[in-house]
C-alpha positions as CSV (number, residue, x, y, z in Angstrom):
1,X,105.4,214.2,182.2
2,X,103.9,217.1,180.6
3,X,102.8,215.6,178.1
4,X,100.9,212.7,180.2
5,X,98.9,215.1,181.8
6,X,98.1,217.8,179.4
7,X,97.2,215.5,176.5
8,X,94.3,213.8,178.5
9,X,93.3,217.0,180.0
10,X,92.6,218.2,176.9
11,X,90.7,215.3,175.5
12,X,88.7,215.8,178.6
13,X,87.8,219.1,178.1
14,X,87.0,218.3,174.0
15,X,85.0,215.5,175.2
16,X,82.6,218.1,177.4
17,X,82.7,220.2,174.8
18,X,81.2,218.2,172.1
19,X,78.7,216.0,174.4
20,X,77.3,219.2,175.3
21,X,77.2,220.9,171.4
22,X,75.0,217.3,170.8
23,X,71.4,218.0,170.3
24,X,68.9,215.8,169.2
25,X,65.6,217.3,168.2
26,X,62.3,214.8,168.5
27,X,60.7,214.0,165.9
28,X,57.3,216.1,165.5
29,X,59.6,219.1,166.5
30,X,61.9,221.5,164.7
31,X,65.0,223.7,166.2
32,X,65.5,227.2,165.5
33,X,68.9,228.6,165.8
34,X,70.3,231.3,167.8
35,X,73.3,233.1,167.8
36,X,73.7,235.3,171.1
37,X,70.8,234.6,171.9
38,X,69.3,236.2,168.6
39,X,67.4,234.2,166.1
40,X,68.5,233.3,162.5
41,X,66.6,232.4,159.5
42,X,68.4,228.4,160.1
43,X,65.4,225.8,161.1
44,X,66.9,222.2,162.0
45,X,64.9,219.5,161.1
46,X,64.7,216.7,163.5
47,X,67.5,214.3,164.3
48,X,70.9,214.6,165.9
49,X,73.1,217.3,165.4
50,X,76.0,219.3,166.3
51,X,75.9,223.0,167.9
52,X,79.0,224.1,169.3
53,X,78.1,225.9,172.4
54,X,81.2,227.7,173.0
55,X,80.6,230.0,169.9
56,X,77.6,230.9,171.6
57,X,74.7,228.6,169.6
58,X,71.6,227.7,171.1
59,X,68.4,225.7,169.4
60,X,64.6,226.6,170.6
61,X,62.1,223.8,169.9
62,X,58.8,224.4,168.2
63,X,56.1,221.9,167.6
64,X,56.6,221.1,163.5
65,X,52.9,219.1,163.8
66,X,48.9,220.4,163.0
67,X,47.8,222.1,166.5
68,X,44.0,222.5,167.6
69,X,43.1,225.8,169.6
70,X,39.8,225.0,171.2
71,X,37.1,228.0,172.2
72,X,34.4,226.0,173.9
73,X,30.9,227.5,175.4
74,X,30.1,225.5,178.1
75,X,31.8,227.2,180.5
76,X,33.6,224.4,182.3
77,X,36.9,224.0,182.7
78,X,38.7,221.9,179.7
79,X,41.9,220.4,179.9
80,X,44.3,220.5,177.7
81,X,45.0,217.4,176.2
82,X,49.2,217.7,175.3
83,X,50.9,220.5,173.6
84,X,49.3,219.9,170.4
85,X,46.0,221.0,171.8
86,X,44.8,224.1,173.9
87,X,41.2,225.1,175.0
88,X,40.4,228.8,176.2
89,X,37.1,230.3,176.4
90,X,34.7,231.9,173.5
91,X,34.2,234.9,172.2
92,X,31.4,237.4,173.2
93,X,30.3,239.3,170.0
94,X,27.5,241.3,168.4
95,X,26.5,240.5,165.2
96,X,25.3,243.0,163.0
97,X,21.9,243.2,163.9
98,X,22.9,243.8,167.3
99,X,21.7,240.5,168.6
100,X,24.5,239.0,171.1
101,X,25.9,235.7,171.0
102,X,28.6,233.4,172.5
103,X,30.6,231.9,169.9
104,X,33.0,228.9,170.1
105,X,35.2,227.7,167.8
106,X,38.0,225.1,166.6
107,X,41.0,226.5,164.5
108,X,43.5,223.9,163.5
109,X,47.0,225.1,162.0
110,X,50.9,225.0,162.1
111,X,53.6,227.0,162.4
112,X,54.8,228.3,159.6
113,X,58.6,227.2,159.1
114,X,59.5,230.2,156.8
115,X,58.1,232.3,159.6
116,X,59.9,230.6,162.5
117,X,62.0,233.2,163.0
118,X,59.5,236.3,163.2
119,X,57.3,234.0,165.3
120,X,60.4,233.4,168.0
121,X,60.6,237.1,168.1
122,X,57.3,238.4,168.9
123,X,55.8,235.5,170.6
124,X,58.2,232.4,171.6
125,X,58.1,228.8,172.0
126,X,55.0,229.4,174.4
127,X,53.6,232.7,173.6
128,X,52.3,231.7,170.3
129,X,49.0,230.0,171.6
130,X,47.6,233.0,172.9
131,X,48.8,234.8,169.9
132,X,45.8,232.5,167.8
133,X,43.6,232.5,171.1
134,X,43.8,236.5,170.3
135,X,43.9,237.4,166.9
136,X,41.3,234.5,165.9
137,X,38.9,236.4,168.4
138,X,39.8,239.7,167.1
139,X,38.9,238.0,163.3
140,X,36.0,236.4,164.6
141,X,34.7,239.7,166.5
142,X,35.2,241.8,163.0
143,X,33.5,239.2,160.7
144,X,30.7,239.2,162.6
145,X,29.7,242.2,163.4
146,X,29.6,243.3,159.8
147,X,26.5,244.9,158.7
148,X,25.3,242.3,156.4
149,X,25.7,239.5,159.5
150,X,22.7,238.6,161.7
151,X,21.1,235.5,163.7
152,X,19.6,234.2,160.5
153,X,23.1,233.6,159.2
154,X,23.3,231.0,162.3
155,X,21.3,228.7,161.3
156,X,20.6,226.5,158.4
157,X,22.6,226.6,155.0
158,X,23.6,230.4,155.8
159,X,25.9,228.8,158.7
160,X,28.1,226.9,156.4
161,X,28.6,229.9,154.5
162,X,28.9,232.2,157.3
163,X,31.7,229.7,158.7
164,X,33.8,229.9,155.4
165,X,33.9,233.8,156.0
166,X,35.3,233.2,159.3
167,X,37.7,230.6,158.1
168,X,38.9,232.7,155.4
169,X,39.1,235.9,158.0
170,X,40.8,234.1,160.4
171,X,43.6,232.2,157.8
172,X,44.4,235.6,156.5
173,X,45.0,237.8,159.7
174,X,47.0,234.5,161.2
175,X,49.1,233.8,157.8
176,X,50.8,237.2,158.6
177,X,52.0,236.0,161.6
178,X,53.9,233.2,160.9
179,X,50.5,230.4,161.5
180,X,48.9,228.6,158.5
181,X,45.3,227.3,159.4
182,X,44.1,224.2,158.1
183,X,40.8,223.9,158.9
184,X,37.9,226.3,160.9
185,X,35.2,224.8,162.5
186,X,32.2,226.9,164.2
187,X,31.0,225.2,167.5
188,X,28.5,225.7,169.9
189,X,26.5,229.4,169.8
190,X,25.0,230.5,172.9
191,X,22.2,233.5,172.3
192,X,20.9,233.7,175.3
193,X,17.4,235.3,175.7
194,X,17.3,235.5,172.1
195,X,17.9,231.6,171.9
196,X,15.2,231.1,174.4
197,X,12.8,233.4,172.2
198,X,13.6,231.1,168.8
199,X,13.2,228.0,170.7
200,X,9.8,229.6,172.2
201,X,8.6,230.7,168.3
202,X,9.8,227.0,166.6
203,X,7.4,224.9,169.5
204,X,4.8,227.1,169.2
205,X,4.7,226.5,165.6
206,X,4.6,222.9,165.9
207,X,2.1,222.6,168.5
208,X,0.2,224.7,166.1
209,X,0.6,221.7,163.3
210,X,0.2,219.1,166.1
211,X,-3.2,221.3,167.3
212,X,-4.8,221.6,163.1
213,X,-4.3,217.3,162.6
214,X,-6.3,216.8,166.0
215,X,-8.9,219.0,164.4
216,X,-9.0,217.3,161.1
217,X,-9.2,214.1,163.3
218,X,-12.1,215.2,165.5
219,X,-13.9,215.9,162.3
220,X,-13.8,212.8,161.3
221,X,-14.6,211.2,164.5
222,X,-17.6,213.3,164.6
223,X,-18.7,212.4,160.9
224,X,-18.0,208.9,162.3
225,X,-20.4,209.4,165.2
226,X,-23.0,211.0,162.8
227,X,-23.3,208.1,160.7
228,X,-23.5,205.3,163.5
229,X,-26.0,207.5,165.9
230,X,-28.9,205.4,163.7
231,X,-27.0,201.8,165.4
232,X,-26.1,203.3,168.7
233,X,-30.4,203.6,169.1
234,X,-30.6,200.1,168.7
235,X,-27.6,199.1,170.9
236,X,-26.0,197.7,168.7
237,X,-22.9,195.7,169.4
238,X,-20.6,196.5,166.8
239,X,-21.2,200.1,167.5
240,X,-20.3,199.5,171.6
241,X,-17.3,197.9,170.7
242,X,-16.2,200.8,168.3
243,X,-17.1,203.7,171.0
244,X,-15.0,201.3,173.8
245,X,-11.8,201.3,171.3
246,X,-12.6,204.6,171.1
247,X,-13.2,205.6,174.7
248,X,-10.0,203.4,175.3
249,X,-7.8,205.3,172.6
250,X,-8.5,208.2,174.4
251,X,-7.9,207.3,177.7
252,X,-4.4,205.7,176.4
253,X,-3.4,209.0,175.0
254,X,-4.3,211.5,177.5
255,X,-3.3,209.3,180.7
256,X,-1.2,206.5,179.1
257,X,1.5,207.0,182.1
258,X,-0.9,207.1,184.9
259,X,-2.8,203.8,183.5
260,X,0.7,202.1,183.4
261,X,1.1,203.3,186.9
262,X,-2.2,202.5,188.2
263,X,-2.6,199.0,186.4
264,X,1.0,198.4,188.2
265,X,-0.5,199.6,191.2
266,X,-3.0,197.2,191.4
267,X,-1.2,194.7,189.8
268,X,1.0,194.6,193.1
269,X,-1.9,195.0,195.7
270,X,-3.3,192.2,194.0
271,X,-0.5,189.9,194.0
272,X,-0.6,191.1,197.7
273,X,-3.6,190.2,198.7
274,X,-3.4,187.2,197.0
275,X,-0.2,186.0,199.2
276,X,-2.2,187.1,201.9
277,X,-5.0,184.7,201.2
278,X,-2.4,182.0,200.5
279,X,-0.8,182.4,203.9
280,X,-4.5,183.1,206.1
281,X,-5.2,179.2,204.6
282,X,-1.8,178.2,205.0
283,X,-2.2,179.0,208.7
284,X,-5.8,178.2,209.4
285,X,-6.0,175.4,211.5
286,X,-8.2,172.3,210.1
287,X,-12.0,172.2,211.0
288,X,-12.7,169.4,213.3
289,X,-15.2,166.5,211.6
């Protein structure tokens, strides 16, 4: 009778036991392994596997996959598509020649497994994301607001080299904590009033181009002129129709829009009046013979 009881009881309790020591670990994810809580240099790849809980073994998850950390400009809120991708705001700096700016960014990395352990120690499963949101912005902060940085440097073929300092900045300070970046992008740059002044200086510069061709081409409508004044005494009709494609050019590039309005205009009050007429006869009762 003993046995009949105890026996099952057992297998019972061994049963528990194991179905709760089984762990499978998704693919795209690794396990780190603690013991009392503390964790050990072991990283699990994924797959099933056995942990026996009662000698007191645990397993954290951490994504084993490339991650993207997002700093966007825009201001508006960005949602974060999945685990693998996170989206905070950009970084405020002063570059070097004290000109502000708003800088966004993309960093793209992955956990370093040979770091797993010192990254579950100072940040956890969760805490490493603001760990890059941080220390990328600290990097990015440093880099540019070097002495030898300044809103040139944004622009042009000085950007992609001024975004392989920051890549290599960032990679560095972020390979000591346990992340390996893959690739640094810079986004969107926001310089405020200073923007505003560049964008003032570049279209005054090319209404400047656009204002020296309509000289040279008023110079030579005028020599044009000069030389058919002699026909335009004698009414001539190849020089009327020149000055009316001229006339009309003109009129077509100073008011093209209005024409388009005002010939659709009329166009309508036409067709208008015309139905009108239509209908007045339609209506109009027959004369008497």
């Amino acid at each position: 009778m003993f046995v009949i009881v105890i026996v099952p009881l057992l297998l019972l309790l061994a049963f528990l036991a194991n179905t709760d020591s089984i762990i499978k670990i998704p693919p795209g994810r690794v396990g780190l392994l603690l013991v009392h809580g503390r964790a050990t240099d072991k990283v699990i790849l994924p797959g099933i596997h056995w942990v026996p809980r009662l000698r007191k073994r645990m397993v954290a998850e951490y994504p084993s996959l490339e991650l993207s950390f997002r700093a966007v400009v825009d201001g508006a809120t960005q949602q974060d598509s999945g685990e693998f991708d996170r989206a905070g705001p950009p970084v405020r700096v002063t570059l070097g020649d004290r000109t502000q700016a708003t800088i966004g960014y993309t960093i793209r990395f992955r956990l370093d497994e040979a770091q797993l352990r010192s990254v579950h120690e100072r940040f956890g499963p969760e805490g490493f994301w603001t760990a890059v949101r941080d220390i990328s912005a600290r990097a990015v902060r440093v880099s540019l607001g070097a002495s030898n940085v300044g809103v040139d440097d944004l622009f042009g073929s000085a950007r992609n080299s001024l975004e392989d300092q920051l890549g290599e900045a960032v990679s560095t300070i972020l390979a000591g904590d346990g992340v390996s970046v893959t690739m640094f992008t810079v986004g969107d740059v926001d310089l405020g009033r200073t923007g505003e002044v560049i964008q003032s200086t570049v279209r005054a510069r090319l209404e400047l181009e656009r204002e020296e061709a309509e000289t040279a081409l008023r110079t030579v409508r005028a020599r044009i002129d000069s030389e058919l004044e002699p026909y335009l005494a004698s009414v001539s009709d190849t020089a009327l129709r020149y000055r009316e494609v001229d006339v009309l050019r003109d009129l077509a590039h100073a008011y093209g829009d209005r024409l388009v309005t005002m010939r659709r205009r009329s166009g309508a009050a036409a067709g208008e009046a015309r139905e009108q007429v239509l209908e007045g006869e339609a209506t109009e009762p027959p004369a008497e013979p």
